[in-house]
MDTraj code that builds the backbone (N, CA, C; nanometers):
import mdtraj as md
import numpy as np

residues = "UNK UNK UNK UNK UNK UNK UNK UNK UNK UNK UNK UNK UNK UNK UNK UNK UNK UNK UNK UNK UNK UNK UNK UNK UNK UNK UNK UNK UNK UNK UNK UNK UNK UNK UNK UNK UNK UNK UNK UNK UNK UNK UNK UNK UNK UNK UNK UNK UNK UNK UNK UNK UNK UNK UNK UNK UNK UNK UNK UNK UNK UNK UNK UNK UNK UNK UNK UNK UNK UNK UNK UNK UNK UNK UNK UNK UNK UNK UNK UNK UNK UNK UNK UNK UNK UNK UNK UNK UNK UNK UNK UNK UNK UNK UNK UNK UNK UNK UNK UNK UNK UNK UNK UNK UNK UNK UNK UNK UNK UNK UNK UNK UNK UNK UNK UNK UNK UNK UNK UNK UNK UNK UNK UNK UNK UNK UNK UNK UNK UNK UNK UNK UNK UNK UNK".split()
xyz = np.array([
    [-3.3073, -10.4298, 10.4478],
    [-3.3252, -10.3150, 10.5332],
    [-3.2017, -10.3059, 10.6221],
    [-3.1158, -10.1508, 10.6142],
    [-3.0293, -10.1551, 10.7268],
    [-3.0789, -10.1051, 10.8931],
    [-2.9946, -10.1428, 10.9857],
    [-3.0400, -10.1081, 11.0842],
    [-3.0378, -9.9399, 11.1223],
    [-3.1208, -9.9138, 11.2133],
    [-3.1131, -9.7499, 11.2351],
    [-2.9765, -9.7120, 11.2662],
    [-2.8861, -9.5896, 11.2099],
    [-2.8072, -9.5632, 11.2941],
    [-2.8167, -9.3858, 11.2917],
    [-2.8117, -9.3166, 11.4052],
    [-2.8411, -9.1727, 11.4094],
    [-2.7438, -9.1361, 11.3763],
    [-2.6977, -9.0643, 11.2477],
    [-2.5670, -9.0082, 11.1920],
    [-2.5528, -8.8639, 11.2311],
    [-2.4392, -8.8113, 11.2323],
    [-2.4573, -8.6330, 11.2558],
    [-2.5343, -8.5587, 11.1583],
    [-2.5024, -8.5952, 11.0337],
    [-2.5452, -8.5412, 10.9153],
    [-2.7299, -8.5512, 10.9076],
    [-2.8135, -8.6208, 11.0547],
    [-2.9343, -8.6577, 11.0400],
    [-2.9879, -8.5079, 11.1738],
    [-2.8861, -8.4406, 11.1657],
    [-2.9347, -8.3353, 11.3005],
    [-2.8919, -8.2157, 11.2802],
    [-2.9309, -8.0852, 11.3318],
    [-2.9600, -7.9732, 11.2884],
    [-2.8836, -7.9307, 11.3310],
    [-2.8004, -7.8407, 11.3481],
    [-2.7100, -7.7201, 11.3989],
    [-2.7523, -7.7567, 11.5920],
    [-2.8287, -7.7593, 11.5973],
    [-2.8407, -7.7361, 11.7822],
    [-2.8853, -7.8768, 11.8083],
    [-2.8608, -7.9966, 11.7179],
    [-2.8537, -8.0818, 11.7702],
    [-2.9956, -8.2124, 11.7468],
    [-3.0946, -8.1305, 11.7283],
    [-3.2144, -8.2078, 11.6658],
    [-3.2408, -8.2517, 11.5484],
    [-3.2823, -8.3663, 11.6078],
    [-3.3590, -8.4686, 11.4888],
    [-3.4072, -8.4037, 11.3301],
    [-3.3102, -8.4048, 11.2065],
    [-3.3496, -8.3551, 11.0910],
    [-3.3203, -8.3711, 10.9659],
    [-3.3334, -8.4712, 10.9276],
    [-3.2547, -8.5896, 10.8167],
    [-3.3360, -8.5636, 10.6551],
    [-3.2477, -8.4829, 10.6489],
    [-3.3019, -8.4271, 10.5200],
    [-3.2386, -8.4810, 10.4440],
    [-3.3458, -8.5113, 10.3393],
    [-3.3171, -8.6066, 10.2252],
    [-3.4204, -8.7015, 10.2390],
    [-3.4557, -8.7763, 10.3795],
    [-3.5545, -8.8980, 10.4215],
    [-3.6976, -8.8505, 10.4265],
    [-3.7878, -8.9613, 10.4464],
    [-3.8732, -8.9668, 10.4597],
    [-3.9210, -9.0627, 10.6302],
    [-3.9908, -8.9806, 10.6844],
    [-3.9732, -9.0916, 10.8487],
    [-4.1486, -9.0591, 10.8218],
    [-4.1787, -9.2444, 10.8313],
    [-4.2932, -9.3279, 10.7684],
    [-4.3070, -9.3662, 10.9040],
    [-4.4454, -9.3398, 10.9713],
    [-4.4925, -9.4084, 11.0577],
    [-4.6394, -9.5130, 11.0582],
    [-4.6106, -9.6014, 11.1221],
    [-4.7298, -9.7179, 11.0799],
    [-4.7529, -9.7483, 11.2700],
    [-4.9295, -9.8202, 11.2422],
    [-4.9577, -9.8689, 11.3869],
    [-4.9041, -9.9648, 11.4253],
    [-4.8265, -10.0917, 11.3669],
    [-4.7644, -10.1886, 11.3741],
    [-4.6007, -10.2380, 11.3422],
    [-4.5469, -10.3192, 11.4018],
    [-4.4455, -10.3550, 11.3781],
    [-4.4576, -10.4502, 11.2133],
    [-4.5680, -10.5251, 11.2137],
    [-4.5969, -10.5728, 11.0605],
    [-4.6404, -10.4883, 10.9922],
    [-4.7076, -10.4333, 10.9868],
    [-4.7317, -10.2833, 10.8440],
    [-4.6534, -10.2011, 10.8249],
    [-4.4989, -10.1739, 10.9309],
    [-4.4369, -10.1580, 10.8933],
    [-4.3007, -10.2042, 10.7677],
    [-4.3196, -10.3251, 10.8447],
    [-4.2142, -10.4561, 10.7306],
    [-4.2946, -10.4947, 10.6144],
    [-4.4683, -10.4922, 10.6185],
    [-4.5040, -10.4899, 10.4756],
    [-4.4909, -10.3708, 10.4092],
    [-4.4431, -10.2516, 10.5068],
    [-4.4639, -10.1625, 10.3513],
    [-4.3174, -10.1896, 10.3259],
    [-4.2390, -10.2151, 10.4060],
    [-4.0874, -10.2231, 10.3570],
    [-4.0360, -10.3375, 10.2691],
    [-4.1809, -10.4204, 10.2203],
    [-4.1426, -10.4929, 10.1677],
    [-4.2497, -10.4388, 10.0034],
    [-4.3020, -10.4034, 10.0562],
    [-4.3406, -10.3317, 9.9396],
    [-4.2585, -10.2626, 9.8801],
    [-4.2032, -10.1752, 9.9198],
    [-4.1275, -10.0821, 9.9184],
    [-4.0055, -10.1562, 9.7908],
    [-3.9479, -10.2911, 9.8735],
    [-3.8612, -10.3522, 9.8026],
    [-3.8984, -10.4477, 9.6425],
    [-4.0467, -10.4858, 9.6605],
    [-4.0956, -10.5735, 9.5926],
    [-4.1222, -10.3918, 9.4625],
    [-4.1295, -10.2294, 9.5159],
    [-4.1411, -10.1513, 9.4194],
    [-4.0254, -10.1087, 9.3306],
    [-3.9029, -10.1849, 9.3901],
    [-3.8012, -10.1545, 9.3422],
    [-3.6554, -10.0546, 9.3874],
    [-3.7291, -10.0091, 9.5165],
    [-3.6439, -9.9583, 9.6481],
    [-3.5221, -10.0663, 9.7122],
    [-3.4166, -10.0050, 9.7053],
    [-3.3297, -10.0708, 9.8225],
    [-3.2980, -10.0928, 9.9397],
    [-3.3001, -10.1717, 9.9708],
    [-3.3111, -10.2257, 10.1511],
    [-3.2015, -10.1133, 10.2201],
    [-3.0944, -10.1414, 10.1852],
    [-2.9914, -10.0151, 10.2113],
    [-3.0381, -9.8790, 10.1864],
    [-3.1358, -9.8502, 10.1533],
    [-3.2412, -9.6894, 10.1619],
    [-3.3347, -9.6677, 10.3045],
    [-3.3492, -9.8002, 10.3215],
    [-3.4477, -9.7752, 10.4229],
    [-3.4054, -9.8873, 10.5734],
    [-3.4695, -9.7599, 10.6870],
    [-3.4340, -9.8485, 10.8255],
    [-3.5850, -9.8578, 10.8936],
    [-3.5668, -9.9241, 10.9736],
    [-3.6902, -9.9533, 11.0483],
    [-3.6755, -9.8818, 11.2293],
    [-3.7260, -9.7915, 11.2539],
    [-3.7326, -9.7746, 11.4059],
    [-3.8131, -9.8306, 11.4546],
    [-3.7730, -9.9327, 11.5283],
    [-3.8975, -9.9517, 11.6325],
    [-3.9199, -9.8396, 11.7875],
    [-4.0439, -9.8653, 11.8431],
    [-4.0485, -9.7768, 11.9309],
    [-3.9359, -9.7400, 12.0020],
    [-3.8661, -9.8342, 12.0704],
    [-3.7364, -9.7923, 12.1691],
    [-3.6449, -9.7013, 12.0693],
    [-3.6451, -9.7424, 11.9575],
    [-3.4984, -9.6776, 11.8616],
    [-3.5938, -9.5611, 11.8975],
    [-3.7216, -9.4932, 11.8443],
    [-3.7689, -9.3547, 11.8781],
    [-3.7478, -9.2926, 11.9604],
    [-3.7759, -9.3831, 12.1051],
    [-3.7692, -9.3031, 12.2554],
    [-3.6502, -9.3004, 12.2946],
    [-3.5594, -9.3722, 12.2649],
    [-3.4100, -9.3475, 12.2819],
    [-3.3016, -9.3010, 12.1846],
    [-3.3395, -9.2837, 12.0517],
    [-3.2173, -9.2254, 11.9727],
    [-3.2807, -9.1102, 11.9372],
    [-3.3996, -9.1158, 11.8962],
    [-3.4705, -8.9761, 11.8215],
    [-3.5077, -8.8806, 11.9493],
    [-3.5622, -8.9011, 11.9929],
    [-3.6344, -8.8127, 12.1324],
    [-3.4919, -8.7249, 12.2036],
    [-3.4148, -8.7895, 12.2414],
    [-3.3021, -8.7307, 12.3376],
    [-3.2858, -8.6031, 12.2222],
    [-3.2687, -8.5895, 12.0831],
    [-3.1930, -8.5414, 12.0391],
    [-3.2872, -8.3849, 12.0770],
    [-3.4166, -8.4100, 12.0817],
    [-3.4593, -8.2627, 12.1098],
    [-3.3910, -8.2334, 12.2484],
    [-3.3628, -8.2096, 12.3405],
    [-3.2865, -8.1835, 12.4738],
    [-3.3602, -8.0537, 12.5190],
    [-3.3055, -7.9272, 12.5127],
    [-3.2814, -7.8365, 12.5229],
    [-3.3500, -7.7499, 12.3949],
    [-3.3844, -7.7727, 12.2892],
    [-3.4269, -7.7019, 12.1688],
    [-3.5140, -7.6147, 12.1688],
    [-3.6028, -7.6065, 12.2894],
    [-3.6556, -7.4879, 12.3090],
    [-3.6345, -7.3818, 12.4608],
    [-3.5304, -7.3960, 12.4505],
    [-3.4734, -7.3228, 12.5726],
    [-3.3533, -7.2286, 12.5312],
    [-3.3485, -7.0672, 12.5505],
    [-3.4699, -7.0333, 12.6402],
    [-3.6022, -6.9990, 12.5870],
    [-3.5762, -6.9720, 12.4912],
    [-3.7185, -6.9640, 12.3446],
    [-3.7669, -7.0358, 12.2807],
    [-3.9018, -7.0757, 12.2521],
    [-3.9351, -7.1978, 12.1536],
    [-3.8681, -7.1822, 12.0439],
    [-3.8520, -7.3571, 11.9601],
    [-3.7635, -7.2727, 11.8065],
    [-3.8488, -7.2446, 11.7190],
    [-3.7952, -7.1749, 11.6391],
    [-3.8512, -7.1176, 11.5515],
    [-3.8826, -7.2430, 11.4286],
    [-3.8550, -7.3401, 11.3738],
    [-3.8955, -7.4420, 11.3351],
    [-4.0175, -7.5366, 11.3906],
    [-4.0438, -7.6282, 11.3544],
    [-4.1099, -7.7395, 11.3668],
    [-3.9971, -7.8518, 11.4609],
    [-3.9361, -7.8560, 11.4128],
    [-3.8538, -7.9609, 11.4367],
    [-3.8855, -8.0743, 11.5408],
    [-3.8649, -7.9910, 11.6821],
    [-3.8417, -8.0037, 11.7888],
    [-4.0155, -8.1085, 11.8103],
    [-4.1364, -8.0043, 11.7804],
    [-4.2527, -8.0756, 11.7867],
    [-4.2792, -8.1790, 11.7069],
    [-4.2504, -8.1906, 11.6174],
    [-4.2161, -8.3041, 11.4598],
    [-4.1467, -8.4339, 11.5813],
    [-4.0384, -8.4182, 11.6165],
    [-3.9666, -8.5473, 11.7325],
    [-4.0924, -8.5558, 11.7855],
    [-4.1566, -8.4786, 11.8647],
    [-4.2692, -8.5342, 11.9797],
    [-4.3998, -8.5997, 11.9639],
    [-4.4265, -8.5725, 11.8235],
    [-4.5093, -8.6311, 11.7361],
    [-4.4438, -8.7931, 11.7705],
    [-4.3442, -8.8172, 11.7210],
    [-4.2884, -8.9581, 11.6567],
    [-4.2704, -8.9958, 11.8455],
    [-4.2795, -8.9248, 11.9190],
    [-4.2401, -8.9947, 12.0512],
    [-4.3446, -9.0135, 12.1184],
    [-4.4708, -8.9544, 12.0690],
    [-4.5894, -8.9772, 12.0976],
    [-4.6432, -9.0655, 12.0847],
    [-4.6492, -9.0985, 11.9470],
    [-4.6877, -9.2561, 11.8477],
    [-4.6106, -9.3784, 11.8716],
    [-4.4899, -9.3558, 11.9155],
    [-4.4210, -9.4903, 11.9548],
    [-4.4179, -9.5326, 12.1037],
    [-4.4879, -9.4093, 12.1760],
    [-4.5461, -9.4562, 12.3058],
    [-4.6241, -9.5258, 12.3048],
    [-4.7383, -9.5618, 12.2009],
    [-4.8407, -9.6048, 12.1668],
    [-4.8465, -9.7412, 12.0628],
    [-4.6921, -9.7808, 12.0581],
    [-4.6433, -9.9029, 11.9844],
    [-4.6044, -9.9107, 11.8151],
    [-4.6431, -9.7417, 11.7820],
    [-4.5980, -9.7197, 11.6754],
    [-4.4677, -9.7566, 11.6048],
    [-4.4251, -9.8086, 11.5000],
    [-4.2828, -9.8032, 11.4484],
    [-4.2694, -9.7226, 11.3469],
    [-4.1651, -9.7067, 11.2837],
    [-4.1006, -9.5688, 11.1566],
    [-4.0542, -9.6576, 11.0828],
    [-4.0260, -9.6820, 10.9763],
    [-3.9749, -9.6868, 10.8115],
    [-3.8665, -9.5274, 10.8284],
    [-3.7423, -9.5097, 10.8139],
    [-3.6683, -9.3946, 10.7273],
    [-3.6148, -9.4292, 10.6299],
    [-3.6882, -9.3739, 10.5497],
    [-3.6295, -9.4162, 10.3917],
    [-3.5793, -9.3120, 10.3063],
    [-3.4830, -9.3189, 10.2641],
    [-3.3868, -9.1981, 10.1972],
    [-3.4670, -9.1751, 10.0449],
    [-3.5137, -9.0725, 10.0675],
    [-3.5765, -9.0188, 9.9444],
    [-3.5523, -8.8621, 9.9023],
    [-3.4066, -8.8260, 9.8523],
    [-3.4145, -8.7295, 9.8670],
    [-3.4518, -8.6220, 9.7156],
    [-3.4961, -8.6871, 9.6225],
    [-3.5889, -8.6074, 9.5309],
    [-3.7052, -8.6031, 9.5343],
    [-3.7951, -8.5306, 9.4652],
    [-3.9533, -8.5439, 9.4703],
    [-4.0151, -8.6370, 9.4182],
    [-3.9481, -8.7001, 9.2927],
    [-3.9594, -8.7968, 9.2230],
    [-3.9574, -8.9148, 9.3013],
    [-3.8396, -8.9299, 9.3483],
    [-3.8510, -9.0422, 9.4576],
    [-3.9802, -9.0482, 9.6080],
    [-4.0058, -8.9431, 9.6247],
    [-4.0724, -8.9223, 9.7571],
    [-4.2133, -8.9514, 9.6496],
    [-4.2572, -8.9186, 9.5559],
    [-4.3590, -8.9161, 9.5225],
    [-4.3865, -9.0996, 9.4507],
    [-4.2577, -9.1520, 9.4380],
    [-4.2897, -9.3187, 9.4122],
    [-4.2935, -9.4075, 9.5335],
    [-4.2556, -9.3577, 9.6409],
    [-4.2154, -9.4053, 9.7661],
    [-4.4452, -9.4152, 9.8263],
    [-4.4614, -9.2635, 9.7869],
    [-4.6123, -9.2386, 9.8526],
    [-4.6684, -9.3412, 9.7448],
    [-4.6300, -9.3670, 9.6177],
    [-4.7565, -9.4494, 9.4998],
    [-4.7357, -9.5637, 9.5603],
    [-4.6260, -9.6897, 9.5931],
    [-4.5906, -9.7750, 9.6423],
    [-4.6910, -9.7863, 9.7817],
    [-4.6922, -9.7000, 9.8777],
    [-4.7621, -9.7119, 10.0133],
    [-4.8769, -9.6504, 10.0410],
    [-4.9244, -9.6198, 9.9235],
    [-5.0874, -9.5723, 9.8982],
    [-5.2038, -9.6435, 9.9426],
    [-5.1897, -9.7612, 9.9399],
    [-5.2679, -9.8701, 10.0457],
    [-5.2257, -9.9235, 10.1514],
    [-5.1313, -9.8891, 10.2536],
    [-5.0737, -9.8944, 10.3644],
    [-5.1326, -9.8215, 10.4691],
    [-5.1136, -9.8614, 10.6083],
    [-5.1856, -9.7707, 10.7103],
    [-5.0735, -9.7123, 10.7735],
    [-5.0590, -9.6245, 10.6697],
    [-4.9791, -9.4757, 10.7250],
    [-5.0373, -9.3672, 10.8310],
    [-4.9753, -9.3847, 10.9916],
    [-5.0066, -9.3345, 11.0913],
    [-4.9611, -9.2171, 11.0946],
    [-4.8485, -9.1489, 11.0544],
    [-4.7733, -9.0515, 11.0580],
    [-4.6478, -9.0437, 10.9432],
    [-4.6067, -8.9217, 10.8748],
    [-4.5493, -8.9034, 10.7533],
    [-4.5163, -8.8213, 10.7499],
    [-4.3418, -8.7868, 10.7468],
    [-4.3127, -8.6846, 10.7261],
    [-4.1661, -8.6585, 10.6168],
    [-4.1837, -8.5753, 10.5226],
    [-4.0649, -8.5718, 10.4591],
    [-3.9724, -8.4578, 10.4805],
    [-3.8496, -8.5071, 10.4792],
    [-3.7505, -8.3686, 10.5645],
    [-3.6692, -8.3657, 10.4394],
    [-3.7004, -8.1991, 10.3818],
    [-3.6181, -8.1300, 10.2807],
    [-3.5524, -7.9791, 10.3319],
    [-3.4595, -7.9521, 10.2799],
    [-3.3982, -7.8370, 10.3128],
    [-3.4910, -7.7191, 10.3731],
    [-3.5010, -7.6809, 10.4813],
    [-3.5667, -7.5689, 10.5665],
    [-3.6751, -7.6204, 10.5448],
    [-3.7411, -7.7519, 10.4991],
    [-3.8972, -7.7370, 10.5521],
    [-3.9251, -7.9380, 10.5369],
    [-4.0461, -7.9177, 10.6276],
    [-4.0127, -8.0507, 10.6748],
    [-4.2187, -8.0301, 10.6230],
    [-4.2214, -8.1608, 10.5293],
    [-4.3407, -8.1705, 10.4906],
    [-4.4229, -8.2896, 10.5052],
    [-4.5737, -8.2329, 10.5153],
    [-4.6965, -8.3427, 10.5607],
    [-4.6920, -8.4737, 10.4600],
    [-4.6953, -8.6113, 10.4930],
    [-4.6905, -8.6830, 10.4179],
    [-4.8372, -8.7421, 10.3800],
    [-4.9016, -8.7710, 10.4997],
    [-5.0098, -8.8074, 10.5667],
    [-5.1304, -8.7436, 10.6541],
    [-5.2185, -8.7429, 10.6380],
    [-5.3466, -8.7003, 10.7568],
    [-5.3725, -8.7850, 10.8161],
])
top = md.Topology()
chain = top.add_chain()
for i, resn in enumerate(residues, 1):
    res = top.add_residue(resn, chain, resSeq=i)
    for name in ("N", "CA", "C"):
        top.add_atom(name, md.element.get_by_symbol(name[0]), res)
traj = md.Trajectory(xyz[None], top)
């Protein structure tokens, strides 16, 4: 697993959180996170695909990036509420898995792999639309 790093190429034109191509995997634990990431690896995924946020990486690299995003108008995306989701849950001790999945094929072996995991929150970010992973 590499460590988180917030790249430009992971943020939108005005600056928010939007890493298309990934998948940002949220779990209630810091261990159900590293078991699915080891699942993940034991499915044949590469460690270099996937990072681990823990809460602080959320509340301090992901969160800032909304700033301003709905000012002076809400946006017209998700985006912005999608961050507050993930800043919500890691208030609450949640951690993230981002794992680069950027075909369907892949996103859809990534979900068979973590199908028995306690997936808290799930979201996959593809070009203009950012989709439910999880209920």
């Amino acid at each position: 697993m590499k460590p988180f790093a917030l790249e430009p190429g992971m943020l939108t034109m005005s600056g928010v959180f939007y890493p298309t191509g990934y998948m940002f995997v949220m779990f209630p634990t810091e261990k159900e996170a590293r078991d699915a990431e080891r699942a993940l690896q034991d499915g044949g995924y590469s460690g270099e695909s996937i990072s681990l946020l823990t809460p602080q990486d959320i509340q301090e690299k992901v969160a800032r990036t909304v700033g301003s995003a709905d000012i002076p108008l809400p946006s017209a995306g998700t985006e912005a509420d999608t961050v507050r989701q993930f800043v919500s849950l890691a208030s609450k001790g949640h951690h993230a898995l981002l794992i680069h999945a950027p075909s369907g094929k892949e996103t859809g072996h990534v979900m068979e792999v973590l199908k028995d995991a306690n997936i808290s929150y799930g979201q996959k970010y593809r070009q203009l639309v950012i989709e439910d992973l999880a209920e």
